[in-house]
N, C-alpha and C positions, 0 to 999 in steps of 0.2 A: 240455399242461402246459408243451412248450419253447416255446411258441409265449406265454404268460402269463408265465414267467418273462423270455425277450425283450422282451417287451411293457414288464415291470416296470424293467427294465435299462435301458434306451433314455430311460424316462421321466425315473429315477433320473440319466441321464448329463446330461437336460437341466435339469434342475433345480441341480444342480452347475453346468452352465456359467453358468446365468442368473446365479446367484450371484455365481458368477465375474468378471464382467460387470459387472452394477451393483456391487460393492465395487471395481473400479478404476475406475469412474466416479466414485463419491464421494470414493476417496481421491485422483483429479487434482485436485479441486477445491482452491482454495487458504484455504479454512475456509467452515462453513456461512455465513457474512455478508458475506466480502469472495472477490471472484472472481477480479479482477486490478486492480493495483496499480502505480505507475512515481512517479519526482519527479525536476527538474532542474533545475539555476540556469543562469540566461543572465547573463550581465553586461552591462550599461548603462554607458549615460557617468556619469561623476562620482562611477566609485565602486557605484553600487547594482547591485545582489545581488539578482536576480528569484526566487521559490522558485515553481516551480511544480509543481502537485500532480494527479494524476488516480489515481481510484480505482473501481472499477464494485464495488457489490456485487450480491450474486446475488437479489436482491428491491428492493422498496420500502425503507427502510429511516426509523426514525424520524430517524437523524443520518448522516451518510456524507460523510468528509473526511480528515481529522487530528486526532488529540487532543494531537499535542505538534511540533513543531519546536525541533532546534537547529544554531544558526549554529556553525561552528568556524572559525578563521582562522590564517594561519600567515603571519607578517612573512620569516620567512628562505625562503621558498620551499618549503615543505615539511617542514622537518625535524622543526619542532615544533607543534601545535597549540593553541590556547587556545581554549576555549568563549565566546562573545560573546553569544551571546544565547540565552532559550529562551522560546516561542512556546505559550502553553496553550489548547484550546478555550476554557476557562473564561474566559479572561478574554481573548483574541482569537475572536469566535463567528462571524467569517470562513472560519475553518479547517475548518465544515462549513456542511451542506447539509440542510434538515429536509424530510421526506416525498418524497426521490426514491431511483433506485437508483444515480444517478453522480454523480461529484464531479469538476470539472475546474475550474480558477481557477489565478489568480496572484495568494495572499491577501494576501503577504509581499514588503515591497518594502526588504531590506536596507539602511544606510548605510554599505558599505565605503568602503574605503581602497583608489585607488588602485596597482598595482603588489602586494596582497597576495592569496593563495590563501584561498579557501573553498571548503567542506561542508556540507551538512546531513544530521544525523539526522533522520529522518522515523517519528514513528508514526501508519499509518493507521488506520483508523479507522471502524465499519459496525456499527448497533445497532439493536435494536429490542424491542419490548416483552419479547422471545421470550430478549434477551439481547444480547451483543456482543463482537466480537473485535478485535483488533490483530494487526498485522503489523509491523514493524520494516523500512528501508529506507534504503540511505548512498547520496547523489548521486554524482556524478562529481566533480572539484576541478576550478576555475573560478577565473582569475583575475580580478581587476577590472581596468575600463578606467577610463582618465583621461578 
């Protein structure tokens, strides 16, 4: 009998850990559709604002990019910012990628200004028949070259 009820206990402790186990597996993940995610502006001469985007999802995916970009700029250095531009799949379809699982490009080739600071907000982006999630994402601040 101690020998069935150990038996039972042992089993019981391993079933607990497996559990254990895969729920922090799935919950490191950074959603069922997108796995990892980054975006950064470079600046170029004469002003332009490179947005660049990479995103892995965790499958094939029907679309895999960005569904929004926006530019923000700030003339006094920082203190204030103003939205300049915003960037939608819909109507820029650069911003993804249809039937893979990675997105890497530099879709978006801003016209700044010279001597002023930029941002972008980034929503990425990873779908498929099954469904689809976003991520939200702020670059670094970049100023423009002459």
């Amino acid at each position: 009998m101690k020998k069935a009820v150990k038996r039972g206990g042992s089993l019981l402790l391993a079933l607990v850990m497996l559990v254990m186990i895969t729920t922090t597996f799935a919950s490191a993940r950074s959603s069922w559709y997108i796995d990892s995610y980054r975006a950064w502006l470079t600046p170029e001469a004469g002003g332009i604002i490179d947005v660049t985007i990479d995103v892995a999802a965790n499958d094939i995916m029907d679309e895999v990019g960005a569904s929004r970009v926006e530019i923000f700029e700030s003339k006094d250095g920082g203190k204030i910012w103003t939205s300049k531009k915003v960037y939608l799949k819909s109507i820029f379809p650069e911003l993804v990628t249809s039937g893979d699982f990675v997105y890497y490009d530099t879709p978006i080739s801003y016209p700044g200004t010279p001597g002023y600071k930029y941002y972008a907000e980034i929503t990425v982006y990873a779908g498929d028949s099954t469904g689809s999630d976003t991520k939200e994402y702020t670059t670094g601040v970049v100023t423009a070259h002459s």
